[in-house]
Each structure stands twice: as structure tokens, then as C-alpha cells.
Residue, then its C-alpha position, 0 to 999 in steps of 0.5 A: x279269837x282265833x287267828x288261824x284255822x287249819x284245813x286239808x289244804x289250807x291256812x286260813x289266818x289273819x290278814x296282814x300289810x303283806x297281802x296288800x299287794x294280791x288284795x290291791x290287784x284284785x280289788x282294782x280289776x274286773x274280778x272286783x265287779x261282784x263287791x263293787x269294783x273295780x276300784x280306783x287305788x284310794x277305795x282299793x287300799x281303804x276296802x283292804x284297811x277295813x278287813x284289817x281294821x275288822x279284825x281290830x275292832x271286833x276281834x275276828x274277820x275275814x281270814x287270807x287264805x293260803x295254800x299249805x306250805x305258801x303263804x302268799x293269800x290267794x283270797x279272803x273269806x270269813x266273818x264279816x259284819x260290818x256295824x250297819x249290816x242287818x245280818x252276820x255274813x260269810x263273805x268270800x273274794x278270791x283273788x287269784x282266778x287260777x284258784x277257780x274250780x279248784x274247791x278251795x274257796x268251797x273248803x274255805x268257806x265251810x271252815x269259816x262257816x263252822x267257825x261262825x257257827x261254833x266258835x263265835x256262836x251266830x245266831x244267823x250266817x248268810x252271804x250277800x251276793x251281787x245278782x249275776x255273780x254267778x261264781x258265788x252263787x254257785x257257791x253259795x248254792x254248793x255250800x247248802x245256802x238257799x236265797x232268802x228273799x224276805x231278808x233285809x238288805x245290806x244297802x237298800x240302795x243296791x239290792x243283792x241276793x241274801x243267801x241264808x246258810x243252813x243252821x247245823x242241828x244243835x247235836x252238831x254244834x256241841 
């Protein structure tokens, strides 16, 4: 699968054991609350493992994102779809609060969403967004994605928003 996509900006390749550090500092601050956080150390390194580990299992996954020219991952975002998901999900964390409002979570995401359209030919691409994350729903928004609220729920137990993402028209995706 492929490993790396390319934008105007940005490199978006698979994570590695050196993102550790950004994905551990995100996942145990405040910024985290939209998947669950914060997280104590052992749940922060066990969620980093899991996005390596998807990559593992199922061959693609979430990519780090890096600017051009730095190869220090502000973020993550892409597939991910874990075996007991119900849908295939675009998902995004951005790690780095300075990235905010600067549109590359928003250029990130379209390449990822493209990708799962085209490359990994999904039937289904949506986002699960936690209710007052208002930054990705923006996002989510932005990109096109309207909530779907008829979509099963990723943990019944937790309810989120489902944003569905626009199917491209088949001409598009040839």
C-alpha cells in the first residue's frame, strides 16, 4: 500500500517509533479530550501502538504528517478502521496547536480521503466526531461531510457525531 502521500505542503508517511514523543504529549494533554483524553502514559503509548500496529495488520493507516523539508509529525490523520468499527473512517488528530487554522489538517485530510476513495477503493468513508469538537467539525464540514444520523455508532456506549463524506462521482475516481 502506499506508505507516503505528497501534497503542496506536505508529507504525509507512515508513523514511526520516533513520533512518539508529539503522539505522547498530545495524547496526555487537554487536546486529546475529542478521542478520549487525556490519557495516562500506558493508554497514551498503547493508542500510539495501535496506529503503528494498523499499519501492520491491515497495510495502510493513519499517516504522520510533516511539513516539507521537516520531518517532525505535527499530526495524524488517514484510515483507520479498526476490526470492530461499523464504518471505514477518515480520522485526524493534530498534535501541534500552532498547525491550527493554518489548512493543513484541511489538506491532509482531502489527500487521505482521495486516497481511501481511489487507492483503497472504499465503498464508505466517514468521520466520527466527538459532540463539542468543534474544530473537527468545522472540518469535517469544510471538507463537504454532512452528519449522518442514521449511521451506526462506532461505541454504542459513547455516542459521537457520524460525518458522512461525499461519494466522488464515478467519472472522478477513474
Amino acid at each position: 500500500m502506499t506508505e507516503m502521500l505528497h501534497t503542496r505542503r506536505l508529507v504525509l508517511r507512515r508513523p514511526t517509533g520516533d513520533d512518539w514523543p508529539a503522539a505522547r504529549d498530545f495524547f496526555m494533554s487537554e487536546r486529546a479530550r475529542g478521542v478520549g483524553g487525556p490519557f495516562d502514559l500506558g493508554r497514551a503509548w498503547r493508542s500510539f501502538a495501535a496506529e503503528i500496529g494498523h499499519w501492520d495488520i491491515l497495510g495502510y493507516g493513519m499517516w504522520a504528517v510533516t511539513l516539507r523539508g521537516d520531518d517532525r509529525a505535527v499530526g495524524l490523520i488517514g484510515p483507520w478502521c479498526p476490526a470492530d468499527w461499523p464504518e471505514t473512517e477518515i480520522g485526524w488528530l493534530i498534535f501541534d496547536p500552532g498547525i491550527e487554522g493554518t489548512g493543513i489538517a484541511t489538506e491532509a485530510a482531502r489527500a487521505a480521503i482521495d486516497h481511501a476513495w481511489r487507492a483503497l477503493k472504499w465503498d464508505t468513508v466517514v468521520s466520527y466526531i466527538a459532540p463539542g469538537n468543534t474544530r473537527s467539525i468545522r472540518l469535517a464540514e469544510k471538507l463537504g461531510a454532512a452528519v449522518d444520523p442514521d449511521a451506526p455508532q462506532p461505541k454504542p456506549q459513547e455516542p459521537c457525531l457520524v460525518y458522512r463524506h461525499p461519494r466522488p462521482e464515478p467519472e472522478v475516481l477513474e
